[in-house]
N, C-alpha and C positions, 0 to 999 in steps of 0.2 A: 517650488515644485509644480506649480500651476502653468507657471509661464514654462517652465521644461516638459510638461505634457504638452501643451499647447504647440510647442517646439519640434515635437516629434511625430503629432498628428500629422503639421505641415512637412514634415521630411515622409513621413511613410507616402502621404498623398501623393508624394512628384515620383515617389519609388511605385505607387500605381499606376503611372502615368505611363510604362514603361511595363514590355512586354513579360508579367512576373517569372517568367521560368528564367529569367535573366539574370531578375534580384542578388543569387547568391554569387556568380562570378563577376556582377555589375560592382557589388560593393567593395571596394578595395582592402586588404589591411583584417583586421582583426574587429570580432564585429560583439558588440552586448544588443541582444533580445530580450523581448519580455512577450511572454503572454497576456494575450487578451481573453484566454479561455479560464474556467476555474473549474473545470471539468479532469480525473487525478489519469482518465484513460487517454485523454486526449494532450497531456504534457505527458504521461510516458511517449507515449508514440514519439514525440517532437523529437525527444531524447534519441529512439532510436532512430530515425531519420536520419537525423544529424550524423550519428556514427555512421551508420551504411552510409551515406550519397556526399558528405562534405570531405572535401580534400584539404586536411587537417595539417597538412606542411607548409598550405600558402593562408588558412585564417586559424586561428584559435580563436572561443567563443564563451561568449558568459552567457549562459539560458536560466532568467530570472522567472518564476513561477509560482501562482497560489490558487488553493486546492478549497474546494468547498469539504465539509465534515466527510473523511474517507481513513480507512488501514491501509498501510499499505505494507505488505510482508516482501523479503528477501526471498530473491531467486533461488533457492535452497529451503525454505521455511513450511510448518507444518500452521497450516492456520488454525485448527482445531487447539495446536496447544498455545498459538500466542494470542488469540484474541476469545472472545464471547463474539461468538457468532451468534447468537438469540438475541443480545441484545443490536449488534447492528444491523439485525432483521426491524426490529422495533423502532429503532432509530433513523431508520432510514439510510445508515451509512455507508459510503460503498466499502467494497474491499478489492484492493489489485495486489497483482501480484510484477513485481519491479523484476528487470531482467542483471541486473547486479546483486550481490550479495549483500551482507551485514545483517541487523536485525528489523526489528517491525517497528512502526513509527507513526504516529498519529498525526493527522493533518486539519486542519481547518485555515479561517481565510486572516487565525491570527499566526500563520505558520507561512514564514518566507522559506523559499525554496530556492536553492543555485545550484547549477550544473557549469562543471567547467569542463570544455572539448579539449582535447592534443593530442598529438601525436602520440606514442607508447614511450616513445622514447624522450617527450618533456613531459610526460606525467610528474606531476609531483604535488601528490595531497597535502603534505605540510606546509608547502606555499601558496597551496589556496587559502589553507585556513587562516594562517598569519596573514594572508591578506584581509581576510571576513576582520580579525581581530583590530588590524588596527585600521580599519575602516569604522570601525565601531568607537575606539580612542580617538578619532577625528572629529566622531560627532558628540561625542560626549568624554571627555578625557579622564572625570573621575570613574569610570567602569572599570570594572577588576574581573577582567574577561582575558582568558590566557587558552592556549590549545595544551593538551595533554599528551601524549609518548603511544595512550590508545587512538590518536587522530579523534579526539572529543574538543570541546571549546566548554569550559565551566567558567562559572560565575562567582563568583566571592568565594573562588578556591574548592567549589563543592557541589555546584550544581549546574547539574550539563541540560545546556542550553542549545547544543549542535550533535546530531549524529552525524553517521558517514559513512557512503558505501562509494563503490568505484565497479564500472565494468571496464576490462581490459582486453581490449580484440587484437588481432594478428598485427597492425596498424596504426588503428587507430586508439583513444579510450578515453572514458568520462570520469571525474569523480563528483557526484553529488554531496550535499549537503544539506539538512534543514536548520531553520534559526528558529528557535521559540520565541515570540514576540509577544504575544497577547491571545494564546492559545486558552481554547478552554478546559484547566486543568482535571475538572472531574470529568469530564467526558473520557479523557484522557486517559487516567487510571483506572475508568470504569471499565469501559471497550480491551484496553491491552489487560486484561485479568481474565485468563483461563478456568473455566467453571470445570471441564470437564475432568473427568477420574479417571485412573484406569489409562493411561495412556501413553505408551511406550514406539518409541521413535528415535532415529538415527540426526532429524533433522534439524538443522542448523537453531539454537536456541538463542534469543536474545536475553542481552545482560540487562536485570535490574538497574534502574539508577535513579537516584532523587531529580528532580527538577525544577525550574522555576521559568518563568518568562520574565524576559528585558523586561519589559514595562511593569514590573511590579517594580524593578530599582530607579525604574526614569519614566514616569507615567507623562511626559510631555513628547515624548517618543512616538510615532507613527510607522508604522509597515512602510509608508511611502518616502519618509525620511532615513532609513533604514536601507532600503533597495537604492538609494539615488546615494548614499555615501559609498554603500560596495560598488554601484557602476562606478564611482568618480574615480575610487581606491586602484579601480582593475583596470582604467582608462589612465591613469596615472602612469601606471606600473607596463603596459603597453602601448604606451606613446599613440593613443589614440585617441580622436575625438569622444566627449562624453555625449553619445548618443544611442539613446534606450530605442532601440525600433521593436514595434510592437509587430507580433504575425499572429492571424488566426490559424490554430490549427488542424483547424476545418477545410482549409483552403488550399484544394486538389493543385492548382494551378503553381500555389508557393512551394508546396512540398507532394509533389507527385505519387501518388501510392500512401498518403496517411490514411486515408481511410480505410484501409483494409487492414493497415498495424492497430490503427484505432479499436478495429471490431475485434481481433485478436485479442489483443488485452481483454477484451468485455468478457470474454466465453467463460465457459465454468470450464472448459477442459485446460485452460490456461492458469484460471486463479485458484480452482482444487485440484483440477486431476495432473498437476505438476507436481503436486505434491509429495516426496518419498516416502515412500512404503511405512505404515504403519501399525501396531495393532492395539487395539482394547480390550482389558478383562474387566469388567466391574461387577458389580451386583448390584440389582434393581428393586429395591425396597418399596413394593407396592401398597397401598394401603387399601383393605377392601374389606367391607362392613368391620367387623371387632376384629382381625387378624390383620396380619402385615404378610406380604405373598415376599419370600428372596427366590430373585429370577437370576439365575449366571450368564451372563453375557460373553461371551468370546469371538470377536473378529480379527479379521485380517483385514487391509485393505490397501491396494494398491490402482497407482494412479487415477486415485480418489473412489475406484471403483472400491463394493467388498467381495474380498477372492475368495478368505472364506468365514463362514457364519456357523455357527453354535448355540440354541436360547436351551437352558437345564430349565424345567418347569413341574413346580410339582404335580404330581401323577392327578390326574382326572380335571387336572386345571384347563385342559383345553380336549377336544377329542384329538386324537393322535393325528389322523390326517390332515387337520387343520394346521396344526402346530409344525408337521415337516413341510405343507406346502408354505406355509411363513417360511420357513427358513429357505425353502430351495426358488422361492420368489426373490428374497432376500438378494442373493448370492449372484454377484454377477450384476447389480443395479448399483448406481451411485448413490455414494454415502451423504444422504440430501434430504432433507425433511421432505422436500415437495414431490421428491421423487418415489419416499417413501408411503406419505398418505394416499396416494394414487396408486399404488399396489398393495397400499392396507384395505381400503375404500373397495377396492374391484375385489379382496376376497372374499370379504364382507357380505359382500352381494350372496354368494354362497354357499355361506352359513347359516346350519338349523335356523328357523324362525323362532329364538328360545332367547328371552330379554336377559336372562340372566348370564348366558351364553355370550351376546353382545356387549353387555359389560363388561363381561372378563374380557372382552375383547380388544376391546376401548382403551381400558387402559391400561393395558400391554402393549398398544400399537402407540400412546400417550408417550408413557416412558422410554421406549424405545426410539421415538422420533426426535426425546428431549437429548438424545446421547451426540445426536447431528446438528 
């Protein structure tokens, strides 16, 4: 693997050498990439790139990829109910939102990623995945790794080890794939487990499933061992040289206009406010000196925004004015912690000078920010 990195530095450098806007009609035939990035906004992007500006009749392509700790939800998906978003505030982890469907999937750098390019009309997911399979029976032939009828790949008959989503354009289209390899399992199930209550939604739901990673049945197994038997498997299968060329996809010059798909992905009005229409009813079980306060909650909230707001509060818990300008600030601001404390914070301001006042205030504005 050493001497094939080494291999591929020297073929990217003579591909620098050589005017890059060139690169993709320069190369002949049918092409395997990998990235150099590990950033989850900056290999979406590649993905879509690829689809808009490659003319997928004369290459089809394998785009190999891995992702530092990120969620990343389906083009249809409600993030609120597939992941704990409190805890990937804490964690540091990112969250995008994929422009293909399926469900929500957790990534880190023990999680290999493949994208395969074609045309619409040689799409065929079931032959990516029996390819991933017995790429995988090449390199280790006792694995009991098989694709399933849902386009899954399990492991000893029972534990899925690959999801799969596909986006399908006028033209062109992709199917991805993730491999669980030496993923970090508790992050895993920590992150995809929805805390939130109350929460009713049209959008597209992901399916439970047990899991395990390769390397727990073959701990002498490597990500990089792994990635060079599917290049070799899909270089095999398209009579083409086994050559992993790396592309930063940072790099205006290779891929013209990524950086502004890149920033797209980043936005909040991409990774929440895509999100389909939703609403929440819960109750707010405050605790405050020897009593417990039940607050009724009811929103609506559409394209991430809330359209409309409701808090039932018992009588004298707030003074009346206060309590409808919460609500009519509310209304119409994104459903966002930070967007919330910053229109709790500025009402605050003024509110009677009365501590007791402030407290009830506090943590009403606590709870209610725990709901986002």
């Amino acid at each position: 693997m050493v001497l094939q990195s080494f291999k591929n530095c020297l073929w990217l450098s003579c591909v620098l050498r050589t005017p890059k806007a060139c690169f993709w009609s320069a190369a002949s035939g049918d092409l395997i990439i990998q990235s150099v990035s590990n950033d989850i906004y900056q290999n979406l992007a590649v993905e879509d790139w690829i689809h808009d500006h490659m003319d997928l009749e004369k290459q089809q392509i394998l785009f190999l990829w891995r992702n530092s700790p990120a969620v990343v939800i389906g083009r249809h998906q409600n993030p609120w109910q597939e992941c704990n978003l409190r805890l990937l505030r804490q964690k540091n982890i990112k969250l995008a939102r994929r422009r293909s469907g399926g469900g929500t999937v957790y990534h880190d750098l023990g999680n290999v990623n493949l994208t395969f390019f074609t045309t619409r009309k040689k799409y065929e997911r079931m032959g990516n995945l029996e390819l991933v399979v017995k790429a995988l029976k090449a390199l280790r032939p006792q694995l009991d790794v098989r694709v399933t009828d849902r386009y899954d790949i399990l492991l000893d008959g029972q534990y899925k080890i690959s999801g799969t989503a596909a986006k399908l354009g006028r033209t062109s289209a992709y199917h991805h794939c993730t491999l669980l390899c030496n993923a970090d399992k508790f992050v895993l199930s920590s992150v995809l487990k929805s805390p939130y209550k109350g929460l009713k939604s049209n959008a597209t739901p992901s399916v439970p499933a047990s899991v395990k990673n390769l390397f727990e049945e073959d701990a002498s197994l490597t990500s990089e061992m792994v990635l060079d038997a599917i290049a070799k498997e899909y270089a095999v299968q398209h009579q083409i040289n086994h050559h992993i060329t790396l592309i930063n996809p940072a790099d205006e010059t290779l891929l013209p206009g990524i950086s502004s798909k890149t920033k797209e992905l980043e936005t909040w009005e991409w990774v929440y406010g895509k999100t389909p229409k939703f609403s929440i009813s819960t109750c707010l079980n405050i605790a405050y000196k020897d009593s417990v306060l039940d607050v009724k909650v009811n929103m609506d909230v559409k394209h991430g925004r809330i359209e409309v707001c409701n808090i039932e509060l018992p009588e004298h818990w707030l003074p009346p004015g206060l309590h409808s300008e919460l609500v009519k600030s509310l209304t119409g601001s994104k459903f966002c912690p930070n967007e919330t404390t910053t229109l709790v914070t500025t009402l605050l301001r003024v509110c009677p000078q009365d501590d007791e006042l402030h407290s009830r205030w506090s943590l009403l504005c606590e709870n209610m920010i725990r709901l986002m």
